[in-house]
DRENZA-317796 format. One record per atom (N, C-alpha, C): residue in three letters; atom name; x, y, z. Coordinates in steps of 0.2 Angstrom, whole numbers. Example, Ala and Ser with C-alpha at 12.3 -4.5 7.8 and 13.67 -1.06 7.14 Angstrom:
BEGIN
{r "ALA" "N" {66 -28 39}}
{r "ALA" "CA" {62 -22 39}}
{r "ALA" "C" {66 -16 39}}
{r "SER" "N" {64 -11 35}}
{r "SER" "CA" {68 -5 36}}
{r "SER" "C" {64 0 39}}
***
This chain:
BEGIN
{r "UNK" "N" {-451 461 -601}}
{r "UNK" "CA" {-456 455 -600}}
{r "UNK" "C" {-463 458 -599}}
{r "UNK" "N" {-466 464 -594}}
{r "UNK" "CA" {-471 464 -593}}
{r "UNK" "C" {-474 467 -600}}
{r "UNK" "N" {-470 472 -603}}
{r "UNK" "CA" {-475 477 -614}}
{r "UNK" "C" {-474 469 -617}}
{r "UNK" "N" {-470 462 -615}}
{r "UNK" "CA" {-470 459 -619}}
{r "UNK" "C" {-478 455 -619}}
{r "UNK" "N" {-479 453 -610}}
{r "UNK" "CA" {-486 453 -609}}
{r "UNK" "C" {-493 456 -611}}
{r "UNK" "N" {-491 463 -610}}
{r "UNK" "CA" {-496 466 -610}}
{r "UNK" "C" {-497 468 -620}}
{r "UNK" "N" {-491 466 -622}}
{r "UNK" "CA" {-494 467 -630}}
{r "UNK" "C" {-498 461 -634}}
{r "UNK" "N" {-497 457 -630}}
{r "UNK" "CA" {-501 450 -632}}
{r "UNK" "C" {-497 445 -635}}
{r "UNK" "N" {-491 450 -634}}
{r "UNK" "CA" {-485 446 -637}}
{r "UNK" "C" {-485 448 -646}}
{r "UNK" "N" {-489 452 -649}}
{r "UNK" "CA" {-488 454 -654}}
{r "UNK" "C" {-480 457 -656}}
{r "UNK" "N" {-476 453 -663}}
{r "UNK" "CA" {-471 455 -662}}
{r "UNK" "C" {-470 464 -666}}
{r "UNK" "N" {-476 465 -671}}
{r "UNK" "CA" {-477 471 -675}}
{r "UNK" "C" {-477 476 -667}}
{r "UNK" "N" {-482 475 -660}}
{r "UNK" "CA" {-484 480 -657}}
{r "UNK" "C" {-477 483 -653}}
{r "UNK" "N" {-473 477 -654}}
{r "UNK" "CA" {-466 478 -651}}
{r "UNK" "C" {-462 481 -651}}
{r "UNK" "N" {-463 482 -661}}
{r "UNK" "CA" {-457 486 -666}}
{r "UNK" "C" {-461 493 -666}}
{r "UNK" "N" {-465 495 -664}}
{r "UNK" "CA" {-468 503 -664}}
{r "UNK" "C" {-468 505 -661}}
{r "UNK" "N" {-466 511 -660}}
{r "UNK" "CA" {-463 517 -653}}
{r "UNK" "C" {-471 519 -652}}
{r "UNK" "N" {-475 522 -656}}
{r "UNK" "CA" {-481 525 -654}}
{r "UNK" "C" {-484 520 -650}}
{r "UNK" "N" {-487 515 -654}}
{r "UNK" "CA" {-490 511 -651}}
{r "UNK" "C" {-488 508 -644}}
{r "UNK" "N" {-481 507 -644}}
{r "UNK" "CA" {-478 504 -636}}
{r "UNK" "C" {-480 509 -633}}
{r "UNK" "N" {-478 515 -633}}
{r "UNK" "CA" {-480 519 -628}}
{r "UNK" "C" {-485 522 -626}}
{r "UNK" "N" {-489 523 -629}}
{r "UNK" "CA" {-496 526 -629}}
{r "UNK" "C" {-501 521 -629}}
{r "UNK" "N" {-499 513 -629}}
{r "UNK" "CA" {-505 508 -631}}
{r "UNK" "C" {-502 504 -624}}
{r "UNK" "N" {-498 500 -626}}
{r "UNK" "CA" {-495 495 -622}}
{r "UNK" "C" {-493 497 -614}}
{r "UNK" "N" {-490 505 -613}}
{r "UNK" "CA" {-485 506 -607}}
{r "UNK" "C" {-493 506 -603}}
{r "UNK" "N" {-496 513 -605}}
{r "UNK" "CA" {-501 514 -599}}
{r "UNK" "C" {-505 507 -597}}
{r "UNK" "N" {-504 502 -600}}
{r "UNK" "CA" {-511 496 -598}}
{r "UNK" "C" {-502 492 -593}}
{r "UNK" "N" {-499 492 -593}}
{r "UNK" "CA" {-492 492 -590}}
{r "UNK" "C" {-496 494 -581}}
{r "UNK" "N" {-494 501 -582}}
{r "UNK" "CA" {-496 507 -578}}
{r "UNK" "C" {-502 505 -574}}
{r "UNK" "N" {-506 503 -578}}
{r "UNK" "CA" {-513 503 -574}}
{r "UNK" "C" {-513 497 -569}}
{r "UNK" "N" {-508 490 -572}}
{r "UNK" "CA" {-508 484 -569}}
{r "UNK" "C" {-506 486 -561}}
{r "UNK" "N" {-502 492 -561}}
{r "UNK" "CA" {-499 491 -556}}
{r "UNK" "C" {-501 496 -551}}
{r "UNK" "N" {-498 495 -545}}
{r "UNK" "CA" {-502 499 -537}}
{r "UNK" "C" {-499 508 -539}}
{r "UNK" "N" {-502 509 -537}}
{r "UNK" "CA" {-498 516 -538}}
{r "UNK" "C" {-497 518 -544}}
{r "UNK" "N" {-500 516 -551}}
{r "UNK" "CA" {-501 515 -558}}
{r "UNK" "C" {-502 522 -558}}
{r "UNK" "N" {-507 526 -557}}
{r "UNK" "CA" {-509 532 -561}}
{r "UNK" "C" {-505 536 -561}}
{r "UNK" "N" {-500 536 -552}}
{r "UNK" "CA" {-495 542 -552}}
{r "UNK" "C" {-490 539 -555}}
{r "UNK" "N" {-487 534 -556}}
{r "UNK" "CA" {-480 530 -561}}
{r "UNK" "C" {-481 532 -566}}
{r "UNK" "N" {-487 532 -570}}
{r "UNK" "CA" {-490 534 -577}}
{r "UNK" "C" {-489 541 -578}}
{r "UNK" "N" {-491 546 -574}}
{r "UNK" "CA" {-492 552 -574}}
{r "UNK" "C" {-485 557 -575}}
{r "UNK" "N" {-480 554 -570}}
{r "UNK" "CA" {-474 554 -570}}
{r "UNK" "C" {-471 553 -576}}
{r "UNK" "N" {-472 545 -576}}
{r "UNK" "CA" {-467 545 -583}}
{r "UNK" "C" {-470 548 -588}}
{r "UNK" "N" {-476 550 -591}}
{r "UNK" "CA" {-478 556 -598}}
{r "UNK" "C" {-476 563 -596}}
{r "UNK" "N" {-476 563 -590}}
{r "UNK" "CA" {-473 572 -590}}
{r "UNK" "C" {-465 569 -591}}
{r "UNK" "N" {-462 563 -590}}
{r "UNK" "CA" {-454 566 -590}}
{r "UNK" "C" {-454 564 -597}}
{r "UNK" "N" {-457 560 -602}}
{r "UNK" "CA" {-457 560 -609}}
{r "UNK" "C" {-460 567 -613}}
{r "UNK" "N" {-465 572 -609}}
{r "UNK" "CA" {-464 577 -612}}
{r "UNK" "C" {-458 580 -611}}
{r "UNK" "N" {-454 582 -605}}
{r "UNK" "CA" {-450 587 -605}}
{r "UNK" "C" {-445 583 -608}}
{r "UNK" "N" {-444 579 -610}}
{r "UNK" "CA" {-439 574 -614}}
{r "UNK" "C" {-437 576 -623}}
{r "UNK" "N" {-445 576 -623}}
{r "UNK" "CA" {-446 578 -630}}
{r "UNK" "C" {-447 585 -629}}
{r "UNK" "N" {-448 591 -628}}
{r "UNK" "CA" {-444 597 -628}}
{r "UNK" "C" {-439 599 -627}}
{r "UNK" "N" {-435 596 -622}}
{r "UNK" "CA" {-428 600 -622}}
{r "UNK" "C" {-425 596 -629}}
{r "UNK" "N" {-427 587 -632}}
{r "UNK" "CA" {-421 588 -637}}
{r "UNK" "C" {-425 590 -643}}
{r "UNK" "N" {-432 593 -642}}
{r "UNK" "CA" {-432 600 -650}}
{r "UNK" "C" {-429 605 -648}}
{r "UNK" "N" {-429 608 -642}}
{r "UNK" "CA" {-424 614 -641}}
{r "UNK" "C" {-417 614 -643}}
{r "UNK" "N" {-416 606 -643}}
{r "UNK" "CA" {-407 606 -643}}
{r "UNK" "C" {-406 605 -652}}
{r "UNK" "N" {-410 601 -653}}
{r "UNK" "CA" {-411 600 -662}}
{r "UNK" "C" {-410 608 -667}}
{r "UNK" "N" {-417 612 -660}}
{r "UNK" "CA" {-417 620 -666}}
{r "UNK" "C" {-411 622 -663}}
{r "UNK" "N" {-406 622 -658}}
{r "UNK" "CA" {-403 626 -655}}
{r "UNK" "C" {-396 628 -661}}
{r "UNK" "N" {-396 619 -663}}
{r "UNK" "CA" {-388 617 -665}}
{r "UNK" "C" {-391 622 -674}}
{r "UNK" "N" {-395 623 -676}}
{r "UNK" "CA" {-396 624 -683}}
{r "UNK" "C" {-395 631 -681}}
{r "UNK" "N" {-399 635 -675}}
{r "UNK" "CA" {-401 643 -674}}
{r "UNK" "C" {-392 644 -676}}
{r "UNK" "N" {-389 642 -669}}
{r "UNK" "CA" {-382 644 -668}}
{r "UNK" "C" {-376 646 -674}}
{r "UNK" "N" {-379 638 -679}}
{r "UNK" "CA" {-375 638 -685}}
{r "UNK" "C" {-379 641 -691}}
{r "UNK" "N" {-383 644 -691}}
{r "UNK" "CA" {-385 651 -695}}
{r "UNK" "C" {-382 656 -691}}
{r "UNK" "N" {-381 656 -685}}
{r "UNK" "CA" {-381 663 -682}}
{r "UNK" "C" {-372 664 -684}}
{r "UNK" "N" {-369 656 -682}}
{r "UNK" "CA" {-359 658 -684}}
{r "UNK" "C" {-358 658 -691}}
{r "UNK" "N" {-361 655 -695}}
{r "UNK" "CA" {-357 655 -701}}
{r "UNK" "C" {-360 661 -707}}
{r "UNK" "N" {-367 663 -704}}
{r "UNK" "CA" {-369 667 -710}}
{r "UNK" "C" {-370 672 -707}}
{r "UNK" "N" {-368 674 -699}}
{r "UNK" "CA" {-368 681 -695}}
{r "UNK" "C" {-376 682 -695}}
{r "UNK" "N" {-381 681 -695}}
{r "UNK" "CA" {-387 679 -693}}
{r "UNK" "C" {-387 682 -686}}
{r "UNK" "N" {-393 686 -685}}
{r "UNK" "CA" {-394 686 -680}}
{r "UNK" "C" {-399 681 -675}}
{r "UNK" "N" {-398 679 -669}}
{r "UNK" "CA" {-404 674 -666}}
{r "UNK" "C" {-412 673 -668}}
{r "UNK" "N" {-414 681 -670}}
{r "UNK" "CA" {-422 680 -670}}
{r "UNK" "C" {-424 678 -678}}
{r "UNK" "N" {-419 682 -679}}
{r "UNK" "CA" {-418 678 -688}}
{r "UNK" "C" {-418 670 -690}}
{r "UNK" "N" {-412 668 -688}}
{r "UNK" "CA" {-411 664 -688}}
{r "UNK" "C" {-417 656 -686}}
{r "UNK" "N" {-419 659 -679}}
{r "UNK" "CA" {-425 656 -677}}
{r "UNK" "C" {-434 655 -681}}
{r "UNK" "N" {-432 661 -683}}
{r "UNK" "CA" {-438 662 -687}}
{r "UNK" "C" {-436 657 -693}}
{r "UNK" "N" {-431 658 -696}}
{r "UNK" "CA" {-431 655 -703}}
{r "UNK" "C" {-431 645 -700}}
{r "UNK" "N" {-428 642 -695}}
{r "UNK" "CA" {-431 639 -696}}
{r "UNK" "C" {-436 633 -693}}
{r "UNK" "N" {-442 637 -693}}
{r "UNK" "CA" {-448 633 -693}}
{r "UNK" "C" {-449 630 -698}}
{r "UNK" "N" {-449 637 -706}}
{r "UNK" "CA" {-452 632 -713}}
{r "UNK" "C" {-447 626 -712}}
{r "UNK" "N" {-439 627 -710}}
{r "UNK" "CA" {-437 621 -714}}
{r "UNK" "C" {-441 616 -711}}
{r "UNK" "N" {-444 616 -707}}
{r "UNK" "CA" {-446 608 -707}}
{r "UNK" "C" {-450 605 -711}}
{r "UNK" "N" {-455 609 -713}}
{r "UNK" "CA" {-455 606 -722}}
{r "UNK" "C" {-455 605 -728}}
{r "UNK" "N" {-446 605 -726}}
{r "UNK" "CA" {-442 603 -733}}
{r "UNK" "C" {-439 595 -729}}
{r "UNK" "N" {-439 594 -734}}
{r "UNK" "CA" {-437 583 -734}}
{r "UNK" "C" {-431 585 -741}}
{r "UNK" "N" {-427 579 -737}}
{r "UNK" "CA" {-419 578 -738}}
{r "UNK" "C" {-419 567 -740}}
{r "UNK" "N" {-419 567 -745}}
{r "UNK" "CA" {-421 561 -745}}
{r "UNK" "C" {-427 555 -740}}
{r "UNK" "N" {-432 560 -739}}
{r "UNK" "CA" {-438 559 -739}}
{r "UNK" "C" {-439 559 -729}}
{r "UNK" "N" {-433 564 -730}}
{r "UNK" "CA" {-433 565 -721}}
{r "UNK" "C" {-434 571 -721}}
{r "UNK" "N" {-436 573 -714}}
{r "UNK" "CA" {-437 580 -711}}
{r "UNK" "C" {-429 582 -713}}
{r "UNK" "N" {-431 589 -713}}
{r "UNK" "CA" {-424 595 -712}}
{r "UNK" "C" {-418 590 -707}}
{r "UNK" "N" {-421 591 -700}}
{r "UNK" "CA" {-418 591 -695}}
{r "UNK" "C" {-417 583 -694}}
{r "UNK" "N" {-420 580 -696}}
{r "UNK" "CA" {-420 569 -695}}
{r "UNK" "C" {-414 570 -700}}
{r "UNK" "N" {-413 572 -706}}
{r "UNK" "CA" {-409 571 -711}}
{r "UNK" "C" {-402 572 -705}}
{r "UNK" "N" {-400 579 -702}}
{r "UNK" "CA" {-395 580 -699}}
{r "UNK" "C" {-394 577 -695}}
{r "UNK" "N" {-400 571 -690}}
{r "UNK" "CA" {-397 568 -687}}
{r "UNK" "C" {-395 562 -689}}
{r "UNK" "N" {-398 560 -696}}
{r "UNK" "CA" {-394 553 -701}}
{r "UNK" "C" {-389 554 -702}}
{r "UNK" "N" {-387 560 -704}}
{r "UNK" "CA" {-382 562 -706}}
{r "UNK" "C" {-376 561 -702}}
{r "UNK" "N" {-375 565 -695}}
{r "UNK" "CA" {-372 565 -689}}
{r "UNK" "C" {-371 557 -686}}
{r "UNK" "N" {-377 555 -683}}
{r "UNK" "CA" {-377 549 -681}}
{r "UNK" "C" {-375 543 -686}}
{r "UNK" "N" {-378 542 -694}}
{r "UNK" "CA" {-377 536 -696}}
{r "UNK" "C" {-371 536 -702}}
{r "UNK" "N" {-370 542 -704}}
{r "UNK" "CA" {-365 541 -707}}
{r "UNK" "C" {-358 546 -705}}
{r "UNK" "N" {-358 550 -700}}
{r "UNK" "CA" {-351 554 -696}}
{r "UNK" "C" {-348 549 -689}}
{r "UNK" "N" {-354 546 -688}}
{r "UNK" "CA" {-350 543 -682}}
{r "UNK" "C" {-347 534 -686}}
{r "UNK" "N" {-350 532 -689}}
{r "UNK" "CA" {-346 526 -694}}
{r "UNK" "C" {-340 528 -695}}
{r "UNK" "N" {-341 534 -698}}
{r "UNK" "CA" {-335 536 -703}}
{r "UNK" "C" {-329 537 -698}}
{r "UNK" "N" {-330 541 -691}}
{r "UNK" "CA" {-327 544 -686}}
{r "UNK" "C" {-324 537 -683}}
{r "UNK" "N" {-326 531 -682}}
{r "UNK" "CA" {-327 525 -681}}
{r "UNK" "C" {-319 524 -684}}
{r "UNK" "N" {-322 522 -690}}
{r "UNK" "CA" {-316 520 -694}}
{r "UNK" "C" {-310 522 -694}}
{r "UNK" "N" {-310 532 -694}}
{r "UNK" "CA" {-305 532 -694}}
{r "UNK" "C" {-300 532 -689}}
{r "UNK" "N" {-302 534 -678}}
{r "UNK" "CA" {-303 531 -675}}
{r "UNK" "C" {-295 524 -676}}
{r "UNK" "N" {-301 518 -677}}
{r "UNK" "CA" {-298 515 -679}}
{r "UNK" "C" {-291 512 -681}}
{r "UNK" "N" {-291 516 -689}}
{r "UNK" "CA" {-287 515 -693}}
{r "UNK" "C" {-280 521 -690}}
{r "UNK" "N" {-281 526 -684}}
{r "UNK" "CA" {-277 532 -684}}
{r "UNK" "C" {-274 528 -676}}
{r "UNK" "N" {-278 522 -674}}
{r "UNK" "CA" {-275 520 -666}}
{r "UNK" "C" {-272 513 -670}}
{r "UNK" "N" {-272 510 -676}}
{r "UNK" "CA" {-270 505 -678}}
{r "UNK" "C" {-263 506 -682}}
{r "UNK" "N" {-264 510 -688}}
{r "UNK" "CA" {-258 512 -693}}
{r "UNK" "C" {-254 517 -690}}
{r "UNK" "N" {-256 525 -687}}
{r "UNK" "CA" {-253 529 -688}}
{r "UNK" "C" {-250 528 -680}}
{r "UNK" "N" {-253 530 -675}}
{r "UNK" "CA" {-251 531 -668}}
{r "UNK" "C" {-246 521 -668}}
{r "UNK" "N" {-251 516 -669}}
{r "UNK" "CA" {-249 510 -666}}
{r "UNK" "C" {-248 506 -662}}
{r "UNK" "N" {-249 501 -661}}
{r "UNK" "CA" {-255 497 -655}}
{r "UNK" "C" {-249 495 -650}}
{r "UNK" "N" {-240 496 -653}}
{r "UNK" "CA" {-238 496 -648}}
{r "UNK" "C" {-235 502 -642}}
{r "UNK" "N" {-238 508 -643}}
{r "UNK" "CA" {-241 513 -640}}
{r "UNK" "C" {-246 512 -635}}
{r "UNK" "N" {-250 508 -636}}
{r "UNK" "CA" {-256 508 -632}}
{r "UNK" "C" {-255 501 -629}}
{r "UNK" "N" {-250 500 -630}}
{r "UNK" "CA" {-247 494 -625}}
{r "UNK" "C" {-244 495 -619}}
{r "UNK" "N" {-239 500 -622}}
{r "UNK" "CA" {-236 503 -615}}
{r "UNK" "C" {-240 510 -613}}
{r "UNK" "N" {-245 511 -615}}
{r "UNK" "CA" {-250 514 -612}}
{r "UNK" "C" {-253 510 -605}}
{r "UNK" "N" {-254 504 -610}}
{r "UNK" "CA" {-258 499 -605}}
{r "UNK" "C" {-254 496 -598}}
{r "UNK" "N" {-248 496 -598}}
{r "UNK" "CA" {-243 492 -595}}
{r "UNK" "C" {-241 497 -590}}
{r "UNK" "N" {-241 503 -592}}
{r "UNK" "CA" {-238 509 -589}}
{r "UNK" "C" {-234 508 -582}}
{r "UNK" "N" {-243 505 -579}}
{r "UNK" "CA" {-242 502 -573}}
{r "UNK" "C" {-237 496 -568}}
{r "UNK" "N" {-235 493 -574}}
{r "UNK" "CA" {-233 488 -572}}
{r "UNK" "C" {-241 480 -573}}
{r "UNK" "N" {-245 482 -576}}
{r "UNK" "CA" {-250 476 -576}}
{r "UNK" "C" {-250 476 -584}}
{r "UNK" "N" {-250 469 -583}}
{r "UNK" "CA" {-250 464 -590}}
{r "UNK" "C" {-256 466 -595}}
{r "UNK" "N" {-255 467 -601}}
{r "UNK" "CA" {-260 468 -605}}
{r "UNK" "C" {-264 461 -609}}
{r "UNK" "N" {-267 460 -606}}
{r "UNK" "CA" {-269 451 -607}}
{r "UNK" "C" {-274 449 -613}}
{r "UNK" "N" {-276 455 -614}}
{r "UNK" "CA" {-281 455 -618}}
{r "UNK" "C" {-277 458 -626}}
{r "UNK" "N" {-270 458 -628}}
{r "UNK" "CA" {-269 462 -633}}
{r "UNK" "C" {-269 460 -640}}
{r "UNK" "N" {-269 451 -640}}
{r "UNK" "CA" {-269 449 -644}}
{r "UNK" "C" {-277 452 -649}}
{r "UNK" "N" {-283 451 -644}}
{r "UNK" "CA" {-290 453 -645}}
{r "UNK" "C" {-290 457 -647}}
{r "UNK" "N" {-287 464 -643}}
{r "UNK" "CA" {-287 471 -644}}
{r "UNK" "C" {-283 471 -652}}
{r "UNK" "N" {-278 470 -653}}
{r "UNK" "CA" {-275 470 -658}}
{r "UNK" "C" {-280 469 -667}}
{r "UNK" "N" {-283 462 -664}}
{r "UNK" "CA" {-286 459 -670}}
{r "UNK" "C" {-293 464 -669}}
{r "UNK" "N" {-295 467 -666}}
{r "UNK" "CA" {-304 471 -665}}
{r "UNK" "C" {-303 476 -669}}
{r "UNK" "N" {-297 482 -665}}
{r "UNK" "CA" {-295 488 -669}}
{r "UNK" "C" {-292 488 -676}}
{r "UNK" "N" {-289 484 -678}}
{r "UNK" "CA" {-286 482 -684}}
{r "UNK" "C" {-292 479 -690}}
{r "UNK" "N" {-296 476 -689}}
{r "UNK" "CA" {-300 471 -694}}
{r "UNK" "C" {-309 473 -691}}
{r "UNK" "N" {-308 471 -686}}
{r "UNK" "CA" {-315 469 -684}}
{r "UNK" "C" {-321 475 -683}}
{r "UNK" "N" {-317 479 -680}}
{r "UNK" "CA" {-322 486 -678}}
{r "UNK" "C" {-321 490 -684}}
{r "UNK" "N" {-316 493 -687}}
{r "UNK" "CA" {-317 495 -694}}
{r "UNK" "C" {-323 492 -701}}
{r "UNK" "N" {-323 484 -699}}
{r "UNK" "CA" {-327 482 -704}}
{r "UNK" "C" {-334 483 -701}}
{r "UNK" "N" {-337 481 -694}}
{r "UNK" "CA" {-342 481 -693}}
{r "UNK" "C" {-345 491 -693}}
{r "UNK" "N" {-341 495 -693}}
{r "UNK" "CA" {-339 501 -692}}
{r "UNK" "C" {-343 501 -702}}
{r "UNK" "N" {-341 498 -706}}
{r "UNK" "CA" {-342 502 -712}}
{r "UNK" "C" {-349 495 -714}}
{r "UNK" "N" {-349 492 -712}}
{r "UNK" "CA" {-355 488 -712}}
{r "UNK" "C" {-361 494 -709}}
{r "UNK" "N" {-359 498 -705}}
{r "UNK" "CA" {-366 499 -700}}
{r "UNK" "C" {-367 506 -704}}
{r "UNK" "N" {-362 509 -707}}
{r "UNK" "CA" {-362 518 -714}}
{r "UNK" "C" {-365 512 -720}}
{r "UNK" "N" {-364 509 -725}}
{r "UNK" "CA" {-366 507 -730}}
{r "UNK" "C" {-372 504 -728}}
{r "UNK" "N" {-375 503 -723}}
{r "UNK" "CA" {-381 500 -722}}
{r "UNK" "C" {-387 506 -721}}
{r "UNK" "N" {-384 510 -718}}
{r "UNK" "CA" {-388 515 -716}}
{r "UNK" "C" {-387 521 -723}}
{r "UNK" "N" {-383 521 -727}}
{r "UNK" "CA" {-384 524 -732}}
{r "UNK" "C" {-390 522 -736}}
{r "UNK" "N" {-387 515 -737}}
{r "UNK" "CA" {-393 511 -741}}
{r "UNK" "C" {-401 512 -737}}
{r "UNK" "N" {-401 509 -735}}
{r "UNK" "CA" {-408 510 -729}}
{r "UNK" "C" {-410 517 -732}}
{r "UNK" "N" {-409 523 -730}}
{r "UNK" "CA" {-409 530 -730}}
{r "UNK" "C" {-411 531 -740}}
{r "UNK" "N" {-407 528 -744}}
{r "UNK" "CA" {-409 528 -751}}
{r "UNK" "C" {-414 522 -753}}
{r "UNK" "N" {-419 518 -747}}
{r "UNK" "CA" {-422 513 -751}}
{r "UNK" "C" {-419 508 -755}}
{r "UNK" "N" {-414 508 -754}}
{r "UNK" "CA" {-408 502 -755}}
{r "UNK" "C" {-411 495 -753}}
{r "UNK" "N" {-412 495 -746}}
{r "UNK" "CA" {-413 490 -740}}
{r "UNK" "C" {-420 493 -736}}
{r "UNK" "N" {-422 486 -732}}
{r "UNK" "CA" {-426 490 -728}}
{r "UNK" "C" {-424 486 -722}}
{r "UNK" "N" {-421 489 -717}}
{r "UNK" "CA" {-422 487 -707}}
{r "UNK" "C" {-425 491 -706}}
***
């Protein structure tokens, strides 16, 4: 409510991370008693924030040049800076692997998730999981219908969206 007020209610100033935070939050900050140090605080935890996950970003590509190609760390490190660079359907190096990872490995992981607690194991396994105790599983009907139809679908809604989106298919 208060970035709501403080944006003017603009609903464009809402949807921009820059803006929100650099425009909107500090006039936030300032309204308030003890503003400058709340403000001060929260920009230094947003920078340590944004370093440790560049850290983790280089870390995971250093590592995986350094196991699979035997690469040594400084090597590895060195090479990549250019990659960022290079663009992967119109994304950084590193943004690509995390579209990659986050919008279409975890759908997919979703699904199959899914489909391996639904077909293979089966949902009356997880019934007497549930019961183990002697407590009712009351919710099984629900469960039954979500794992089986609902979450797989919305699961493969939320991969072909993001593919699309990703290829200029769509735009969210």
């Amino acid at each position: 409510p208060a970035v709501f007020s403080f944006s003017g209610g603009d609903p464009d100033t809402l949807q921009a991370g820059p803006a929100l935070m650099f425009i909107t939050i500090p006039k936030v900050f300032e309204s308030m008693g003890l503003g400058t140090v709340v403000g001060i605080l929260f920009f230094t935890l947003v920078l340590f924030a944004a370093v440790t996950s560049s850290i983790a970003l280089t870390e995971s590509a250093v590592s995986t040049f350094e196991d699979e190609l035997g690469w040594d760390r400084k090597q590895a490190t060195i090479l990549n800076g250019p990659l960022a660079r290079f663009t992967v359907f119109g994304m950084q190096f590193l943004d690509f692997f995390d579209f990659l990872t986050n919008s279409v490995m975890m759908p997919i992981a979703a699904i199959t998730t899914c489909l391996l607690v639904s077909r293979v194991i089966g949902v009356e396994k997880i019934e007497e999981e549930v019961t183990l105790d002697g407590k009712s599983f009351r919710r099984k009907r629900i469960f039954n219908f979500m794992i089986k139809y609902l979450c797989p679908i919305f699961a493969a809604i939320i991969l072909v969206s993001s593919v699309a989106n990703a290829l200029g298919v769509i735009s969210m």
